[in-house]
C-alpha positions in Angstrom: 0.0 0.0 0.0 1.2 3.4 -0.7 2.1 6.1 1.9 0.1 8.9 1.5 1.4 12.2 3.1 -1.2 14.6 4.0 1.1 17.1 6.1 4.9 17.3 5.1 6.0 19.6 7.7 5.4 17.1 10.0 5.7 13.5 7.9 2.1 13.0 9.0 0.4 10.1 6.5 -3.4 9.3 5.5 -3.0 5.9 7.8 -2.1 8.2 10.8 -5.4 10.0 10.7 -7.4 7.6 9.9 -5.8 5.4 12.4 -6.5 8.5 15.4 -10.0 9.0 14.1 -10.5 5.0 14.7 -9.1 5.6 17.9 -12.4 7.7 19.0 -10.4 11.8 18.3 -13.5 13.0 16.7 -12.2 16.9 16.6 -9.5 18.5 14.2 -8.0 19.8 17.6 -7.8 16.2 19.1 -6.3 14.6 15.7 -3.8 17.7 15.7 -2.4 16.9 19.2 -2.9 13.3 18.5 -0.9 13.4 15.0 1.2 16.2 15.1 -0.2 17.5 11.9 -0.7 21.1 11.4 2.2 21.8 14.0 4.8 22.6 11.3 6.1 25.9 9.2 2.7 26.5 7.7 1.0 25.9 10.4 -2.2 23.7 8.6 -2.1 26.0 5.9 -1.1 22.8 3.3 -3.3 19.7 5.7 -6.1 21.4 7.2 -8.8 20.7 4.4 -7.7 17.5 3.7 -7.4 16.0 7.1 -11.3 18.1 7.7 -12.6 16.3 4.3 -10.9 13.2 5.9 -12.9 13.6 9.1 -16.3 14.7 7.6 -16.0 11.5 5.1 -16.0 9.1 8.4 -19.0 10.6 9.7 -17.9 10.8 13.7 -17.4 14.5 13.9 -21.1 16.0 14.5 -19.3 19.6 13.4 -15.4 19.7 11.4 -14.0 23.3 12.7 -10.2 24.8 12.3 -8.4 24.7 15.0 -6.9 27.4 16.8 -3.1 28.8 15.1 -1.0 29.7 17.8 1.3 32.8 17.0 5.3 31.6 17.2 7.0 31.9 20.2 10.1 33.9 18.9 8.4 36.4 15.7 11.0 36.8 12.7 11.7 40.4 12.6 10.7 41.7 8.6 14.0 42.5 8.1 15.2 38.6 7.8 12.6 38.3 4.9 13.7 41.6 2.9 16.3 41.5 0.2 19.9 43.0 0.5 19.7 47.1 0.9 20.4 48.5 -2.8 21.8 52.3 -3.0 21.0 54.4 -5.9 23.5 55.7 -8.3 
């Protein structure tokens, strides 16, 4: 069977949600902490709709919300995402 990834920040596959939902976590917020998915650099942005399709389709959640993003502990100043100072001539 193939491995399906369905977060790549965190190396979290299609068998590991399925496998938490089977376990009874019937809450995107219980599967997160369960899984581990969501946790990473884009913080659900890539996983969130799939794993919420994925819990909808097995018909134990009564309601499928986001759950909550949690600001970074240490922000990135802006000036690690700007490009190197250019002087006119």
């Amino acid at each position: 069977m193939a491995k399906i990834i369905v977060c790549r920040c965190e190396d979290v596959t299609l068998g590991d949600v399925e496998h938490a939902i089977g376990l009874g976590y019937a809450d995107i917020e219980e599967i997160k902490r369960y899984t581990g998915f969501g946790t990473g650099p884009c913080q659900g942005k890539e996983c969130l709709a799939v794993v919420a399709g994925v819990l909808a389709r097995s018909g134990r959640a009564a309601e499928v919300r986001p759950f909550q993003v949690r600001s970074p502990l240490d922000p990135a100043p802006l000036r690690l995402f700007c490009g190197p100072k250019k002087v006119p001539r």
